[in-house]
C-alpha positions in Angstrom: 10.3 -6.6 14.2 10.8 -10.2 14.8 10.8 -11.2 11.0 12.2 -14.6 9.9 15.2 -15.3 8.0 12.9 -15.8 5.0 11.0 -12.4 6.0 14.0 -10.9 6.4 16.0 -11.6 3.5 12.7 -10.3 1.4 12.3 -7.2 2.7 16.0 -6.3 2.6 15.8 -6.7 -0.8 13.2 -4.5 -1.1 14.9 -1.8 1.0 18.3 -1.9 0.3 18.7 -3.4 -3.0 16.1 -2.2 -5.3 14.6 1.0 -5.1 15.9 4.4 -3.3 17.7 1.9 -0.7 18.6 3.1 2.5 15.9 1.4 4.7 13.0 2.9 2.2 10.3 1.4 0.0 8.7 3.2 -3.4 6.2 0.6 -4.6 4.7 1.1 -7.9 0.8 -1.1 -7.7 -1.3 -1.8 -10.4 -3.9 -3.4 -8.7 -6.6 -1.0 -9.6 -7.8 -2.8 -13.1 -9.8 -5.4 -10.6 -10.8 -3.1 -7.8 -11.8 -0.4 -10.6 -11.8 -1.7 -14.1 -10.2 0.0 -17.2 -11.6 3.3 -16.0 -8.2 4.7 -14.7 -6.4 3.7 -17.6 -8.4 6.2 -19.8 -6.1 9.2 -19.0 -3.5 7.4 -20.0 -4.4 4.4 -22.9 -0.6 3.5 -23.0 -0.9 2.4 -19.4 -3.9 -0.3 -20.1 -0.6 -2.8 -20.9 1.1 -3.8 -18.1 4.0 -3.7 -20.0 4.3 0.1 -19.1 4.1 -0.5 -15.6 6.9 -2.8 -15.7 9.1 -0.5 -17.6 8.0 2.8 -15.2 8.9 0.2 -12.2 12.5 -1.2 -14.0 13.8 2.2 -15.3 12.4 4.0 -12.8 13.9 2.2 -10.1 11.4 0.9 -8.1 11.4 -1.2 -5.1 8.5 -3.2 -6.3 5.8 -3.8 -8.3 2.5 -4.7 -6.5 -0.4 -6.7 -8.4 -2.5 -9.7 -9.0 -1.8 -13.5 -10.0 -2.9 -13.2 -13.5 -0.7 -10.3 -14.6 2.6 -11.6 -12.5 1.8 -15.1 -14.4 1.6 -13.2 -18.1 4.4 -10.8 -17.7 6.5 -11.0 -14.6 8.8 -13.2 -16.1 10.4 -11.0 -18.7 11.1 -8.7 -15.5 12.0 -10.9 -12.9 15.2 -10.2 -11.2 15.0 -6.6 -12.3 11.7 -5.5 -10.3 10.7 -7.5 -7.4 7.0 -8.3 -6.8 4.2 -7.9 -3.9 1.7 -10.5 -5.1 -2.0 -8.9 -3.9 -4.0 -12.0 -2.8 -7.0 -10.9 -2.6 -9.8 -8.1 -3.9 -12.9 -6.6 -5.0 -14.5 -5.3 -8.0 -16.3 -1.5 -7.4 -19.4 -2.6 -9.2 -21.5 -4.3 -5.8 -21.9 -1.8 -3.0 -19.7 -1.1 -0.7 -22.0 -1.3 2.7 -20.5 -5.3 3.2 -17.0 -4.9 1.9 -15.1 -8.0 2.0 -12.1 -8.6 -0.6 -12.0 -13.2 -1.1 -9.0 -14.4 -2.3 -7.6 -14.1 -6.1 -4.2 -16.2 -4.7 -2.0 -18.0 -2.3 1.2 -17.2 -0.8 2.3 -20.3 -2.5 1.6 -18.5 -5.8 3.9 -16.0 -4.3 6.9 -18.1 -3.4 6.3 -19.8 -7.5 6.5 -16.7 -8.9 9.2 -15.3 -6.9 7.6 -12.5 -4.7 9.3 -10.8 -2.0 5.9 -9.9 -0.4 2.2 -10.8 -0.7 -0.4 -8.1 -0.4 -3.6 -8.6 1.6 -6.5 -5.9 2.2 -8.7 -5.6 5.3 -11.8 -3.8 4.9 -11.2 -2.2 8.7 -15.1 -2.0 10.7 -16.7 -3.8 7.3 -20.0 -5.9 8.6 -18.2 -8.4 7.1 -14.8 -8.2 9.0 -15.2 -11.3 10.7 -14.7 -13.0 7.9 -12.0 -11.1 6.6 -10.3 -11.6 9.7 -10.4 -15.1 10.1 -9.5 -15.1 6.4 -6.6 -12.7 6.8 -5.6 -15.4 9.9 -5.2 -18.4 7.5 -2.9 -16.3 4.8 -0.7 -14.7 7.7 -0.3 -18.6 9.1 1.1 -19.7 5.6 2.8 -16.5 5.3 5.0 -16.9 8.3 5.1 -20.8 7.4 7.1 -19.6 4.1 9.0 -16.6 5.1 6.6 -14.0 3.3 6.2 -10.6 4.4 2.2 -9.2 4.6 2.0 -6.3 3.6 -1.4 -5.2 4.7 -3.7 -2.7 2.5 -5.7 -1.1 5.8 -8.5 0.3 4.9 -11.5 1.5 6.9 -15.2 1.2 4.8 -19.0 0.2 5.9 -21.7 2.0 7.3 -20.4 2.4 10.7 -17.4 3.8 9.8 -19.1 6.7 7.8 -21.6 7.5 10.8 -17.9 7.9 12.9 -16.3 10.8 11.0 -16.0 8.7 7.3 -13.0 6.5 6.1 -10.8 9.2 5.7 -11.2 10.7 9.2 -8.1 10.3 11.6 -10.0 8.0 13.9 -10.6 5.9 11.1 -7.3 5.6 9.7 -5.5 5.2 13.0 -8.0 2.6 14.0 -7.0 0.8 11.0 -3.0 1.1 11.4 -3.3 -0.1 14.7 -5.6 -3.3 13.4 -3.3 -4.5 11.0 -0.6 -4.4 13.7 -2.6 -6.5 15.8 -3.3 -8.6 13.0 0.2 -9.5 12.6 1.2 -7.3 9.7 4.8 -6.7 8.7 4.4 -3.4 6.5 0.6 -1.5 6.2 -0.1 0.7 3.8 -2.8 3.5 4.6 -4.0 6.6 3.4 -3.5 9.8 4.3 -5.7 11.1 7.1 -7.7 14.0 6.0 -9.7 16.8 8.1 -13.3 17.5 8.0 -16.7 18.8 9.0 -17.2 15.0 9.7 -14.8 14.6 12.3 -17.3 16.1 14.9 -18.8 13.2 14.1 -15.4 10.4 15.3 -15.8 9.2 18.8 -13.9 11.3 21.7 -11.1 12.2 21.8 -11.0 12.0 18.1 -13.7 14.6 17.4 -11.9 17.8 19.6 -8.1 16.7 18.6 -6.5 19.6 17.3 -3.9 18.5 15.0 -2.3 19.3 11.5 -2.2 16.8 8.6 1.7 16.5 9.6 0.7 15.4 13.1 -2.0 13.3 12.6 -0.4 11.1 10.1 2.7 10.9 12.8 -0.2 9.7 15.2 -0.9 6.9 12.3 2.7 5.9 12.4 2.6 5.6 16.2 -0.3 3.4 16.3 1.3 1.0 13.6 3.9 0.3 16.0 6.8 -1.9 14.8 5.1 -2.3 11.7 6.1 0.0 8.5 4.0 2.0 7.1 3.3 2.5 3.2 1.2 6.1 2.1 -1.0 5.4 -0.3 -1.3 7.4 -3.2 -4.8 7.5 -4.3 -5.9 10.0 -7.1 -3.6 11.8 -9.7 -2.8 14.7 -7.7 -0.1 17.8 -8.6 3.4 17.2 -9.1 4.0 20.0 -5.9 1.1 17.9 -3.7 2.4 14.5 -4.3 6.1 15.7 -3.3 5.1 17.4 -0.1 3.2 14.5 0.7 6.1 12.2 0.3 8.2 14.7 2.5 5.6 15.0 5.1 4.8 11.3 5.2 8.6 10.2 5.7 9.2 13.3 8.0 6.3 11.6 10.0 8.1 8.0 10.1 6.9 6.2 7.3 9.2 4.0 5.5 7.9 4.7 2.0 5.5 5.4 -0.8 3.1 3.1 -2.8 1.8 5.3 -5.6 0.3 3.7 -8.5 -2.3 6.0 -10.5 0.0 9.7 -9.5 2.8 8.0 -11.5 1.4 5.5 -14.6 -1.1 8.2 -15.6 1.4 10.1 -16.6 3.6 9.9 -19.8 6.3 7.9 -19.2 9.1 11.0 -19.5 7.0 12.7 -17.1 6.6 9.6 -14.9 10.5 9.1 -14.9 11.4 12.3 -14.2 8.8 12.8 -11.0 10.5 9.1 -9.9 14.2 10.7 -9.9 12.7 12.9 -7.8 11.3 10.6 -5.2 14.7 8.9 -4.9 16.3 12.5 -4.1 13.7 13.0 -1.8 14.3 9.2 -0.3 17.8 9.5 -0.1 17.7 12.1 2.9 16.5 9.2 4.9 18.6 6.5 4.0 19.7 4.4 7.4 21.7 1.8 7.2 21.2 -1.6 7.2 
């Protein structure tokens, strides 16, 4: 992958040390109180303090926790050592529009190495009007990233007008597109969403809009395009306890290197949440490699 030392030593802590181990990553985020306010903690009012997402992450064995400056400054440090931490960088509320998606920067990748993070997060809004500035953005973070030995993890993520008129964001020519972005954009892990079929896929430029594929191999064609960078699923929405694991199972069968689920386990009681993480670490541990 050509990582660092510093890039190195981080990630192996992520993969090996914490977590399932064995070369995979099961990131807990909790991210989503800025990019959709209190709204998802509703289902589960417990899960509003960030406390319980610590506590999921630490007893549920967690690779990492993934969030923004202000909640890593309030309450990182009574975990620190125990959990490691992906420091997101940058977002968006949901309240404007999302036709001129652009996420500015919440923090540094100095705040990163000060709090001690093993990672910073960054998201690209992939065929945004505005990704020229999110790319020359994203440029300037990956510079001091590799300056300091940080990982990027890179939330990939295709929105805007043009990319609904090409099959929508969830399409596989949308998602692939953006996998293969973030790899050209120098990131180290990216985490993307699942693609999903539909009557809109007519709509995704040739050869996208005849391919014949199922879920299993269109998500392998994700994992192709991200090259020698690893790739995170995304969780998105609460979904089933059966659906989330065959998604896990499909997505490492694919070639991903792990998970980052944050509303399908923190809406959830906490014994419910614990159990579904043992498991995910069964699950993970028929794909342990060594270092």
């Amino acid at each position: 992958m050509g990582l660092s030392l510093g890039k190195y030593a981080r990630l192996k802590r992520m993969l090996y040390t914490h977590g399932p181990g064995g070369g995979t990553l099961l990131a807990l985020p909790i991210d989503q109180g800025l990019e959709h306010g209190p709204v998802d903690f509703f289902d589960n009012p417990a899960a509003q303090d960030p406390n319980y997402q610590f506590e999921l992450a630490r007893d549920g064995r967690f690779s990492a926790i993934a969030l923004h400056v202000g909640l890593a400054e309030k309450y990182f440090g009574e975990y620190a050592g125990e959990v490691p931490l992906i420091l997101k960088i940058n977002g968006k509320t949901s309240i404007p529009p999302d036709a001129e998606a652009f996420s500015p920067l919440t923090g540094t990748v100095e705040d990163a190495v000060r709090l001690g993070a093993d990672a910073v997060g960054y998201t690209v809004y992939v065929g945004s009007p505005a990704q020229d500035r999110d790319f020359r953005q994203f440029q300037e973070v990956r510079a001091e990233a590799d300056r300091l030995g940080m990982p990027m993890i890179v939330w990939a993520y295709p929105r805007g007008e043009f990319v609904a008129k090409k099959g929508g964001k969830e399409s596989l020519y949308a998602v692939d597109y953006a996998a293969r972005v973030a790899l050209e954009l120098g990131a180290d892990v990216v985490k993307v969403n699942y693609p999903v079929r539909s009557e809109k896929d007519v709509d995704s430029p040739p050869p996208y809009n005849h391919l014949d594929l199922t879920p299993d191999q269109a998500f392998h064609k994700v994992v192709q395009s991200a090259g020698r960078a690893m790739v995170l699923v995304s969780g998105g929405a609460k979904i089933s306890d059966a659906d989330l694991l065959h998604k896990v199972r499909s997505s490492l069968d694919a070639g991903a290197t792990g998970i980052i689920f944050g509303r399908n386990m923190w809406q959830r009681p906490r014994n419910e949440a614990l159990v579904l993480a043992r498991e995910l670490h069964a699950i993970f541990r028929d794909y342990a490699q060594p270092p």
